[in-house]
C-alpha positions as CSV (number, residue, x, y, z in Angstrom):
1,X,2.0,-18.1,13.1
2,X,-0.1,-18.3,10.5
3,X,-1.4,-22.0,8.9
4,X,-1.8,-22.2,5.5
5,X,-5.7,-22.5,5.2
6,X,-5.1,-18.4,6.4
7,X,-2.5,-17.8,4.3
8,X,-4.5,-18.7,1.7
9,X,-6.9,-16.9,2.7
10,X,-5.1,-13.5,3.0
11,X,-3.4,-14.4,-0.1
12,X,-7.2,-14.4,-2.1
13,X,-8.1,-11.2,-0.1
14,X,-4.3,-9.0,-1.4
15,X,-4.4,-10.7,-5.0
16,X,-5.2,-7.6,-7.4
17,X,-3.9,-9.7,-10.5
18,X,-6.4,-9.4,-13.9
19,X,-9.6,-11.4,-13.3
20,X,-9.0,-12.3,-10.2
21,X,-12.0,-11.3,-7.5
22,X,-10.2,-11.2,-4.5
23,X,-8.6,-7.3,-5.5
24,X,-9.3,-5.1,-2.2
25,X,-7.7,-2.3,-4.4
26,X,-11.1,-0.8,-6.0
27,X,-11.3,1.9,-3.8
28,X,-9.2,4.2,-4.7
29,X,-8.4,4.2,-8.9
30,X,-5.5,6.3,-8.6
31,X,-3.1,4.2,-6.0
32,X,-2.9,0.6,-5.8
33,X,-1.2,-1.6,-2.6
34,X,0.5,-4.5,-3.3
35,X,1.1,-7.6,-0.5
36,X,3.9,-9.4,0.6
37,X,4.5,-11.6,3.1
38,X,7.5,-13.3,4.4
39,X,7.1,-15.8,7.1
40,X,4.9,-13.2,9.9
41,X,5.8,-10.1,8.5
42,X,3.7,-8.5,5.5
43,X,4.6,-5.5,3.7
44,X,1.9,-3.1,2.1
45,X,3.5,-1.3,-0.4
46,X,0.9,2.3,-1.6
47,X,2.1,3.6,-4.9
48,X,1.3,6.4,-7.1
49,X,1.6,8.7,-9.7
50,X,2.0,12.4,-8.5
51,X,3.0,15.9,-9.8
52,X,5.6,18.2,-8.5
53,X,6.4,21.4,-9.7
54,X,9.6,22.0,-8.6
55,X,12.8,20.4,-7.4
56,X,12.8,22.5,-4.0
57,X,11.8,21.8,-1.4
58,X,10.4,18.2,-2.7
59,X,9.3,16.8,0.7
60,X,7.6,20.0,1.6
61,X,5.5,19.3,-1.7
62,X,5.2,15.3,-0.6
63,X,3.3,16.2,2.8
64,X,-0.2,15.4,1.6
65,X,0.9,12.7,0.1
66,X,1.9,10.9,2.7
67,X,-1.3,11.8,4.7
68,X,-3.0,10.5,2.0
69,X,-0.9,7.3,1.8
70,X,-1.3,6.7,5.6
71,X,-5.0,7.2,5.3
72,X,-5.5,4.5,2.6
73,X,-2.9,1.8,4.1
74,X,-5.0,2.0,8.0
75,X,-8.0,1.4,6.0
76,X,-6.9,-1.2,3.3
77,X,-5.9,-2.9,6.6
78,X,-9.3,-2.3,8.7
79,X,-11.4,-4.0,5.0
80,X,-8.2,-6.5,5.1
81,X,-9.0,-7.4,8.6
82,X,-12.8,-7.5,7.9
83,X,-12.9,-10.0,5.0
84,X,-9.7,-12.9,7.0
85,X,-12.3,-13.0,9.8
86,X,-15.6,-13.3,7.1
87,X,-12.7,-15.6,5.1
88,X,-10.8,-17.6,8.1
89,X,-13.3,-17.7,11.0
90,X,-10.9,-15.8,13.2
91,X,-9.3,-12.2,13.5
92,X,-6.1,-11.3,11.8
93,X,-3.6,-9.3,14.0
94,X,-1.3,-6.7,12.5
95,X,1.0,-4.9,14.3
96,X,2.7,-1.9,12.3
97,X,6.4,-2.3,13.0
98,X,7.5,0.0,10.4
99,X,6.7,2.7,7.6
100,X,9.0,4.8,5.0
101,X,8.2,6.7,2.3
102,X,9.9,7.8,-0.9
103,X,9.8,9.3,-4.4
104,X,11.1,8.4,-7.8
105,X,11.1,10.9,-10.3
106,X,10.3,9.5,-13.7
107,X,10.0,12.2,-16.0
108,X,11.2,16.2,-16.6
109,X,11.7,18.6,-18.6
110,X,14.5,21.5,-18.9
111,X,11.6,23.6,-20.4
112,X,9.0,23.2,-17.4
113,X,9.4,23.0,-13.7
114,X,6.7,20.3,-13.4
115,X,8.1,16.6,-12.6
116,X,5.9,13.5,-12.3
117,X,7.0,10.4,-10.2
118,X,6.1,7.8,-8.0
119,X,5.1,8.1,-4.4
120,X,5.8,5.1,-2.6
121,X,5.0,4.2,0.6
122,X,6.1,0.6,2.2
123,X,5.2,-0.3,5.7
124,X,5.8,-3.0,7.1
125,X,3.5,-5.5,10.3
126,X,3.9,-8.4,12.3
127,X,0.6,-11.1,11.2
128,X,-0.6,-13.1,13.7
């Protein structure tokens, strides 16, 4: 279980609110990961924007995606893992119990197969 020095610390590293240092999200421009945590479970949620161009065959379309998404989270946790041990003195454990994905379509057109939405991706680890 984490104390609440840690928490605090892990809090600083995950906060990407305006003018606030401690945003890990710079990496990448066009995604951002928001943190939650619950008791000793914290949930990484990717999102972003992406184009489709049809309705068929949408998770065919959504496979890079979620490489990409998967890709991003491993190493938002690896820096994330990095800066609690510079932050707390000690290394943070993170064991991925869980990870969904899914897509919510936010605009179209009857005159044009393209359709832009968000690409979400939650998954979901035990801290320690």
């Amino acid at each position: 279980m984490l104390t609440s020095y840690e928490i605090d610390c892990l809090g600083q590293l995950t906060n990407n609110t305006w003018g606030y240092p401690g945003a890990m999200n710079n990496k990448v421009p066009t995604a951002a990961i928001n943190v939650s945590l619950q008791g000793d479970t914290m949930t990484c949620t990717y999102t972003t924007i992406v184009n489709l161009m049809s309705d068929r065959n949408l998770r065919d379309q959504c496979g890079g995606f979620e490489e990409e998404s998967v890709k991003i989270t491993k190493e938002y946790i690896k820096d994330l893992k990095k800066g609690f041990k510079d932050k707390a003195g000690r290394s943070l454990k993170a064991k991925e119990l869980d990870s969904k994905d899914s897509i919510e379509i936010i605009t179209t057109s009857p005159f044009s197969p393209k359709r832009t939405a968000y690409y979400r991706r939650f998954t979901t680890f035990k801290v320690d």
